[in-house]
VMD Tcl script that draws the C-alpha trace (Angstrom):
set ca {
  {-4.91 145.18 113.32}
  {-1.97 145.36 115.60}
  {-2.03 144.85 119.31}
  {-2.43 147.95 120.52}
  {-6.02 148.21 118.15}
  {-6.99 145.11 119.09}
  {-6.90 145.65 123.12}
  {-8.31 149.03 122.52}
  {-11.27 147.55 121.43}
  {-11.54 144.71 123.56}
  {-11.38 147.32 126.30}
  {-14.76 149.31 125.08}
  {-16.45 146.04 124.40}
  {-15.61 145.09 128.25}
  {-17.14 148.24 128.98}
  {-20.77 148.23 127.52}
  {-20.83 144.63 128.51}
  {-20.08 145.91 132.12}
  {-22.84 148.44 132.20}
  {-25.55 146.98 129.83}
  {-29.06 146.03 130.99}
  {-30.19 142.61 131.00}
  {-31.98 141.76 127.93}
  {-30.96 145.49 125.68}
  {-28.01 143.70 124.46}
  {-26.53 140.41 123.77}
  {-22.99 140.65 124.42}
  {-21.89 137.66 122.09}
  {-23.61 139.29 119.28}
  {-21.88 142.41 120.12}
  {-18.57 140.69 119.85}
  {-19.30 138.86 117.14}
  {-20.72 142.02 114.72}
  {-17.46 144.00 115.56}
  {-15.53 141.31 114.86}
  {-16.91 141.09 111.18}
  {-16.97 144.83 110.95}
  {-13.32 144.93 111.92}
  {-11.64 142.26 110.55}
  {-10.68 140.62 113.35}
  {-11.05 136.83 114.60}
  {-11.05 137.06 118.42}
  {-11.95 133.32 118.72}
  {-8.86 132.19 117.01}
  {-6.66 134.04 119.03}
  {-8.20 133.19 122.13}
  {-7.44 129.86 121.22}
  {-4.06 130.57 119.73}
  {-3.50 132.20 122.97}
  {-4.80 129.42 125.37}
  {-3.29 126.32 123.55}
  {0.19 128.47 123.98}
  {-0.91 129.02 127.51}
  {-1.31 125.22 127.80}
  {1.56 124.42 126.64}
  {3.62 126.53 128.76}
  {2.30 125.37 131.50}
  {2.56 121.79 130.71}
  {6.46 122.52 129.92}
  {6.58 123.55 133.39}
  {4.68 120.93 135.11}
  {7.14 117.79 133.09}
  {10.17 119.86 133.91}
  {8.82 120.57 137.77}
  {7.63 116.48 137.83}
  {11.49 115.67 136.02}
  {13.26 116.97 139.19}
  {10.90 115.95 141.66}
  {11.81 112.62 140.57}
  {15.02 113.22 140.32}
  {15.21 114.11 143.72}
  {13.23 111.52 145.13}
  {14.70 108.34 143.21}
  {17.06 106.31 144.70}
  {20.97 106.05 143.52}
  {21.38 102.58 144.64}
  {25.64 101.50 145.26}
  {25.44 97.88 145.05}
  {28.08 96.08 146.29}
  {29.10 92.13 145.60}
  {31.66 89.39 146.81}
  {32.26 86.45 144.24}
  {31.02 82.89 145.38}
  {34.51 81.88 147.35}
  {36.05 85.71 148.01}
  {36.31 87.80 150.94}
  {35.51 90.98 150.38}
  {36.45 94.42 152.69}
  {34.58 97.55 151.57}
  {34.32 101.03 153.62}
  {30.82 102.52 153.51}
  {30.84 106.82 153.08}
  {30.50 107.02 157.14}
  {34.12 104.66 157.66}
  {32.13 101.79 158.73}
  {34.14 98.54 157.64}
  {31.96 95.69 156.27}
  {33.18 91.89 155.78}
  {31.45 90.38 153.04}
  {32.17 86.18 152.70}
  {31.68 84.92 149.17}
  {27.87 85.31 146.91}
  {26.61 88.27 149.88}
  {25.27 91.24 148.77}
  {24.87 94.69 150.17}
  {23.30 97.64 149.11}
  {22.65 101.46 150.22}
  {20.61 104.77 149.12}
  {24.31 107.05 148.02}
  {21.05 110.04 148.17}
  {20.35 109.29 151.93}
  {22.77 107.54 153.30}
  {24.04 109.25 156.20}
  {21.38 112.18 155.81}
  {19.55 111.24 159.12}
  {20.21 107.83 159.17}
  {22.76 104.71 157.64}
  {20.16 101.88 156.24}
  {21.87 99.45 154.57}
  {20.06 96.34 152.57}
  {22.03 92.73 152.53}
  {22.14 89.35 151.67}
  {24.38 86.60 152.87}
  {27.04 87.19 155.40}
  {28.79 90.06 156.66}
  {30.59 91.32 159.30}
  {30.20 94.83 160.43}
  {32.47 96.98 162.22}
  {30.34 100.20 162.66}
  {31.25 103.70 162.82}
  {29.68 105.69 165.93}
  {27.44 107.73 165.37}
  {24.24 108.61 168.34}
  {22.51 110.63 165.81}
  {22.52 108.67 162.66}
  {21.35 104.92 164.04}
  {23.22 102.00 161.72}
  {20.63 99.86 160.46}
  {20.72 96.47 158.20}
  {17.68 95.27 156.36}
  {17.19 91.57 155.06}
  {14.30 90.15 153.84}
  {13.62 88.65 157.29}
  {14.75 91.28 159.77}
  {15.99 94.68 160.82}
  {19.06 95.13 162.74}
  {20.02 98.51 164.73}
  {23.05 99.93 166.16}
  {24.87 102.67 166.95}
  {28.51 101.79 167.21}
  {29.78 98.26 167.58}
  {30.93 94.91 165.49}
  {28.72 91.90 164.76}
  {27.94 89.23 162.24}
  {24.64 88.85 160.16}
  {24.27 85.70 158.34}
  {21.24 85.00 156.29}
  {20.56 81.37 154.62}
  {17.77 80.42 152.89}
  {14.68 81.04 155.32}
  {16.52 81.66 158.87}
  {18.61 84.75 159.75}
  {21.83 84.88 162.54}
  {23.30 87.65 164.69}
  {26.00 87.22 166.35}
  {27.36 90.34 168.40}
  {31.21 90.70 169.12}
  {30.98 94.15 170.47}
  {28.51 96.50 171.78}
  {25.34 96.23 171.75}
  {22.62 95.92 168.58}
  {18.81 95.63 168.16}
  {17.48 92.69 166.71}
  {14.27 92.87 164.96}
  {12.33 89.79 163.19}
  {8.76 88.69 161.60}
  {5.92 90.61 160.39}
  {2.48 92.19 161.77}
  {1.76 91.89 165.18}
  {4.04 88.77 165.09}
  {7.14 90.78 164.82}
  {9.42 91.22 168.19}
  {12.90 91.84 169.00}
  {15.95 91.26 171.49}
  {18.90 93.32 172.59}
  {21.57 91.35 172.16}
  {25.47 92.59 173.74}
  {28.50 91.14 173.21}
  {29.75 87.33 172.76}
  {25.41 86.96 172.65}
  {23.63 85.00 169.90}
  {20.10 85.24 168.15}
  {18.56 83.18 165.16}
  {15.11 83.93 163.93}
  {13.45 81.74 161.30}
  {10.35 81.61 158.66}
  {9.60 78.15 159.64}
  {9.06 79.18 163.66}
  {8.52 82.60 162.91}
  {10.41 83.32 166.24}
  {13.22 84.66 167.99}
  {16.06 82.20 169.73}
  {18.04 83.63 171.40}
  {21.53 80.88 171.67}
  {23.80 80.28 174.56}
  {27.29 78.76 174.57}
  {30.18 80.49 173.03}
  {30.64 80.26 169.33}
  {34.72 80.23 168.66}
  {34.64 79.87 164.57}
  {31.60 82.79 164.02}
  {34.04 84.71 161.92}
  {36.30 81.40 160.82}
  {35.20 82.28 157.19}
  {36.90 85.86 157.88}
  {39.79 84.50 159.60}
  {40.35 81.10 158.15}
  {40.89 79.61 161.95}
  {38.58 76.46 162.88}
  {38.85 76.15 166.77}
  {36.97 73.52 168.79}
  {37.58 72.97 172.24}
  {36.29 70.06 174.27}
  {33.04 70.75 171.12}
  {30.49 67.88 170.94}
  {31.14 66.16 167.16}
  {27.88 67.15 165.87}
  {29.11 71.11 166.14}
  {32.20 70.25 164.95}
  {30.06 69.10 161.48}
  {27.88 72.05 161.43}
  {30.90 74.50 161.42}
  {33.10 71.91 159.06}
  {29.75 73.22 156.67}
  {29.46 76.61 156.99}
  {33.09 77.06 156.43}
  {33.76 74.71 153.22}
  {30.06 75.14 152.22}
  {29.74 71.32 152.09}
  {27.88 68.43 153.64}
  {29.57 66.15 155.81}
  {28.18 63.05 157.32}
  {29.25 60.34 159.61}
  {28.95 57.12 158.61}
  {29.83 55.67 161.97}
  {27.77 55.91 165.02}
  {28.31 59.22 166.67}
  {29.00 58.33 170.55}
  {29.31 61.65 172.70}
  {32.72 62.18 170.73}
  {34.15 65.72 171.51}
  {36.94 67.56 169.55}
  {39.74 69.31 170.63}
  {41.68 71.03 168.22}
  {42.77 73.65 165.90}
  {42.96 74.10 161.83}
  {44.43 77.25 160.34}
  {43.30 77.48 156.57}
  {43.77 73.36 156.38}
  {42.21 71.48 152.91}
  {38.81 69.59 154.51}
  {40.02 66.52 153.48}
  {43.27 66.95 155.64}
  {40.84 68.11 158.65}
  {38.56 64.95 158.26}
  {41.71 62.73 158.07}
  {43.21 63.96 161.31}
  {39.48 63.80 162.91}
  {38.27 60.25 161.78}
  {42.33 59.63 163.43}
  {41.81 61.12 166.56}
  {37.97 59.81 167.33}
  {38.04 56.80 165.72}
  {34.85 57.89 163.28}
  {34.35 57.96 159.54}
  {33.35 61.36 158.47}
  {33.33 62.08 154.55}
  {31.84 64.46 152.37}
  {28.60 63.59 150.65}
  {28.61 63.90 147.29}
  {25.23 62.93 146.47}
  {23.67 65.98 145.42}
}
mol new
graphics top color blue
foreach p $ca { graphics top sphere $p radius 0.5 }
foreach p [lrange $ca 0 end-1] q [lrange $ca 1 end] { graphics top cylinder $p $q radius 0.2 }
display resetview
């Protein structure tokens, strides 16, 4: 039977089931008595027909659930600076970004610059920002949130503690978690720190001369209490030096353009009269 027949029939059997009384006939018997009169197998085509049906649809559903995803997962551009290199990369919106050696940044090539700029980091970078009112510039570490809209600053995260320091402008800084979480507006030549171990926000005074020395390769100290002079001496050679004389109030006054640390602790222990070294312990 072709398929012409076959709906033929299955349109007369539709309409004595339609105007049957209850109880004078059984429908299903009905059906199935014409089917063995006829020939036909209505139940197998019925399933024939659903399982295509199925099928069909569930071709449509992965293909629909394919692009959904497709459109909805992230194309992450990773970007890396070698332990010891500078790095200078332009994000898609112009915005210049610094990178000193082992950071790490990261942004969403799908949304970046859609409604916002959100950028994910780790390490140190400077940021010269593109601006931009309607698309806020934002920086996420694993410790805090900074927002801008145009401007230049530094972000250095270490370990369990995270720095801003602001060189133009004017940025947002956001730190901790929960209810715990707050944030400062910090312009320019202004410091913050935030870390795990306080779980709050400092905000620094005094002016900090070598901030970008790792960019510029220019150690300044004026009039700078010894013990700063050792703390930037670290951050910029990535060492640890000690004094193995008594520090006395001694305050530095000078300048080293891209000098060996050796030569700089040589010309120091000169000038003061102390015995700084590197510690080679560890």
């Amino acid at each position: 039977m072709d398929e012409k027949q076959y709906d033929k029939q299955e349109e007369r059997i539709r309409f004595v089931a339609k105007h049957y009384r209850e109880g004078s006939l059984n429908a299903k018997q009905a059906w199935n008595r014409l089917a063995r009169t006829k020939g036909i197998r209505p139940p197998a085509f019925r399933r024939r027909y659903l399982a295509m049906a199925a099928s069909f649809a569930l071709l449509l559903a992965s293909v629909a659930a394919f692009y959904y995803w497709k459109a909805n997962t992230p194309r992450w551009v990773e970007i890396t600076a070698a332990a010891g290199q500078l790095k200078e990369v332009y994000l898609p919106d112009s915005t210049l970004v610094s990178m000193s050696g082992g950071s790490r940044i990261r942004y969403n090539a799908k949304t970046f610059g859609k409604k916002g700029r959100e950028v994910e980091m780790n390490g140190k970078a400077f940021y010269r920002v593109t601006r931009d009112e309607s698309r806020p510039f934002s920086i996420q570490t694993k410790m805090a949130e900074v927002v801008v809209l145009g401007t230049s600053f530094q972000i250095s995260q270490r370990y369990a503690s995270i720095r801003v320091h602001v060189a133009t402008g004017k940025v947002n800084f956001i730190a901790g978690e929960g209810r715990e979480k707050e944030n400062v507006i910090l312009t320019a030549n202004m410091s913050a720190s935030y870390a795990m171990e306080t779980k709050k926000i400092q905000t620094l005074t005094g002016e900090d001369a070598n901030f970008l020395s790792w960019k510029t390769g220019l150690l300044q100290f004026h009039n700078t209490p010894l013990e700063r002079v050792i703390e930037d001496l670290n951050d910029y050679y990535q060492v640890r030096v000690i004094s193995r004389s008594m520090i006395r109030g001694e305050k530095l006054t000078a300048t080293f353009n891209r000098l060996p640390l050796e030569e700089i602790l040589l010309i120091i222990n000169q000038t003061l009269d102390v015995r700084l070294t590197v510690d080679k312990s560890n």
